[in-house]
N, C-alpha and C positions, 0 to 999 in steps of 0.2 A: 591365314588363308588369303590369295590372291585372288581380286576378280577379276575374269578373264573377259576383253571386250570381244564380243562374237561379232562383232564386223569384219567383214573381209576389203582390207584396202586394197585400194584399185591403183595402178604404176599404169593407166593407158594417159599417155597425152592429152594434156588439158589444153582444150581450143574454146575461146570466148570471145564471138566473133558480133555480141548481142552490146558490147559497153564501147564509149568513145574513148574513155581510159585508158591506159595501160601504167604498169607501175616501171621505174625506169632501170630494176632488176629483170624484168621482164626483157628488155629492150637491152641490155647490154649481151653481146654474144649472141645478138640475131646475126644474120648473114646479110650481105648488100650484094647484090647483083646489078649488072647494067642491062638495056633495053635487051642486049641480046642472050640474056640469063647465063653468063659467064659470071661467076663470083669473084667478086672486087676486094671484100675482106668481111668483118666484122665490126659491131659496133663495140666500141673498147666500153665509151662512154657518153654519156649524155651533156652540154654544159649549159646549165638553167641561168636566166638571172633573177639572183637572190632576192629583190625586193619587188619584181614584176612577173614573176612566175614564169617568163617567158624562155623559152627554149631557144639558146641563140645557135648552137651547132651541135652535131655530132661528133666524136673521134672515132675515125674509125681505123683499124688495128689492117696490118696488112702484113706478108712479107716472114722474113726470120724462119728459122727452123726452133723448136720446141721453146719459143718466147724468149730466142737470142737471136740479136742484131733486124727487130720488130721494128719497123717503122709507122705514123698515125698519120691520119691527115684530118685537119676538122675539115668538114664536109655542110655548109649551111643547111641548118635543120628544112627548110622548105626545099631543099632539092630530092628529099627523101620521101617515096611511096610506096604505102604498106600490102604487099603484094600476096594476099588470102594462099592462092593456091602454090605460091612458094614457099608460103612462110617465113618471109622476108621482104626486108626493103629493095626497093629497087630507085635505082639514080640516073640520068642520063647523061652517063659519062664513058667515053670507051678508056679502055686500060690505056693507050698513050695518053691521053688527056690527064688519068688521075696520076701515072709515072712523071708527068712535067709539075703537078699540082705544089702548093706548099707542104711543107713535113716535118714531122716532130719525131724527136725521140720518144717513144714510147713509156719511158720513166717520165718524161716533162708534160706528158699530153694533158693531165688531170691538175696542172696549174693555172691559175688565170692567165693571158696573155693579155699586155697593151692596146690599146683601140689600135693603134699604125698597125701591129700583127694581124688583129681581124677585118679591119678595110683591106689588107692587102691580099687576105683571103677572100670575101666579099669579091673582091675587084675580079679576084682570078676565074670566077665562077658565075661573072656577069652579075652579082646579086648587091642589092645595096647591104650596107653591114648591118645585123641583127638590129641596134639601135634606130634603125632610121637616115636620115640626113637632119 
């Protein structure tokens, strides 16, 4: 005999707008938008660093038709604001700025890259590089 759970799950939209958390499942395949809420792309992924927790950029996925010829760009993680009533991040960047930006292929994005790669990302986006000076 099977017992049967009498709970009825619920498929509405989970919103947890009460924790400073987020888990980085959560945050991949949010939306990015720029000041003037035109969408910029998505977050492909997140790139932490491993022995300081710290979040040094995002990649975010842009471009291609059905995840061919996809292009990314990390995006320094403090250029990104988490925007409630969009339900996504927003950056202030207009689309020519991020079409001149640095870019990856989308198969390479979730690799580490060299310090000279991310200062010269850093650089492009006025920000010093996630490590510091």
């Amino acid at each position: 005999m099977a017992i049967q759970d009498t709970q009825e799950i619920s498929f509405e939209r989970v919103t947890d707008d009460a924790h400073e958390l987020i888990s980085s499942r959560r945050v991949e395949g949010t939306a990015v938008y720029n000041r003037q809420e035109q969408k910029l792309g998505t977050i492909h992924s997140v790139m932490i660093e491993k022995r300081s927790g710290q979040v040094a950029y995002a990649v975010m996925s842009f471009g291609g038709f059905l995840g061919m010829a996809e292009r990314a760009h990390p995006i320094p993680w403090d250029m990104l604001t988490y925007d409630v009533d969009l339900d996504a991040y927003v950056a202030d960047l207009s689309a020519e700025q991020l079409r001149n930006a640095p870019t990856l292929r989308l198969d390479e994005a979730d690799r580490p890259r060299d310090r000279k790669h991310d200062e010269e990302v850093a650089g492009y986006y006025g920000r010093l590089p996630w490590w510091g000076l």
